[in-house]
N, C-alpha and C positions, 0 to 999 in steps of 0.2 A: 209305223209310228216309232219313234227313238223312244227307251225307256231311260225314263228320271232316275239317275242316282244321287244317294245324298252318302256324300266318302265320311265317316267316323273315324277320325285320329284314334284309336284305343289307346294307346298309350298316354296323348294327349288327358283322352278323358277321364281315366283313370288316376292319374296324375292330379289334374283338379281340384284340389281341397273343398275348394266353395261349392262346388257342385255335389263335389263325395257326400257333405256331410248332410245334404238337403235327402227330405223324405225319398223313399220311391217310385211312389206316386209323381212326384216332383219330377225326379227325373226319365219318365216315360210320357210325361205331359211335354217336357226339353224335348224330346226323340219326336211328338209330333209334331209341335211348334217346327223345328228344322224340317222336317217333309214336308209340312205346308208352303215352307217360305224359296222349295226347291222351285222353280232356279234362279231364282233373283237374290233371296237373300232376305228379302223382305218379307214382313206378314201384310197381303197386303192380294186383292182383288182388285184386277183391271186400277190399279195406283192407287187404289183408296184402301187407308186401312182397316182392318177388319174390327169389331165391336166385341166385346167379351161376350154377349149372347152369340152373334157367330162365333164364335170361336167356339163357346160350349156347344153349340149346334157341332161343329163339325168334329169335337173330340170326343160326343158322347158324354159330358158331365154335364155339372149344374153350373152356371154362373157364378155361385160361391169356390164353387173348386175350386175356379181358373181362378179369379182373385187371391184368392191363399197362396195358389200354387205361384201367379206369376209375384205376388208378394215375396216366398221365400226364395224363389229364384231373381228378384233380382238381386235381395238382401247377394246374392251368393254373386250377380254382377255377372250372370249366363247369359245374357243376351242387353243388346244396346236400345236406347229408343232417341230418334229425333225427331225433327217435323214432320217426316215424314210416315213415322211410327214405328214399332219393334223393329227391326235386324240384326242379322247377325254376321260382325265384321269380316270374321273370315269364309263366311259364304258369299257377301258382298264381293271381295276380293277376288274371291274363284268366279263369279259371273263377269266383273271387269276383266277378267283374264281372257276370258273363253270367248266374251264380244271381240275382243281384240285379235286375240288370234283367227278366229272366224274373219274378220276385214282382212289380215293380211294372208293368211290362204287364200282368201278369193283375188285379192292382189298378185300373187305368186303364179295361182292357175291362169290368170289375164297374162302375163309374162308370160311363163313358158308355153302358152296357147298362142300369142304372138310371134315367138320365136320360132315354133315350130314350122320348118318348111314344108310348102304344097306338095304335092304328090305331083310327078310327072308322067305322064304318059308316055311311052316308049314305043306302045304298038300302033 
């Protein structure tokens, strides 16, 4: 099985302000939100997004936490939300990437696996 990475800008995140200045609690609550949403980008199960009780199910607090916490994280504008619920743009971005290059590698390997001449028999 391939193991999920989730890449941290450090400098990026450091850099930050809005993030810097939020609890720490906050921002280790951010560090699980992003592994959750590894590798789509989305918080989000089989498309649907996920309910503050799950989400405190799956980070070990209370339902109050996560309200606080995703309160003062968004105040700070760490993560985006649409219809289709939390994400985070530049993970989004990294999974549109990697779909894409994945279609054109297997594109490439179809080509060079085409192009490749047969083997001849000689003897």
């Amino acid at each position: 099985m391939k193991k999920k990475i989730l890449k941290i800008d450090v400098d990026r995140w450091f850099a930050n302000r809005n993030v810097r200045i939020c609890t720490p609690a906050a921002r280790a609550f951010l560090v699980d939100l992003r592994c959750l949403c590894v590798p789509s980008g989305r918080l989000v199960i089989e498309g649907i997004p996920l309910s503050d009780d799950q989400i405190a199910s799956l980070c070990g607090c209370t339902v109050a936490k996560v309200k606080e916490w995703f309160k003062e994280l968004g105040t700070a504008k760490a993560f985006a939300v649409d219809d289709d619920g939390l994400y985070f743009p530049d993970m989004l971005g990294e999974a549109e990437f990697k779909a894409q290059a994945k279609v054109a590698g297997a594109r490439g390997a179809a080509v060079k696996k085409a192009a490749k001449p047969e083997s001849v028999d000689t003897g």
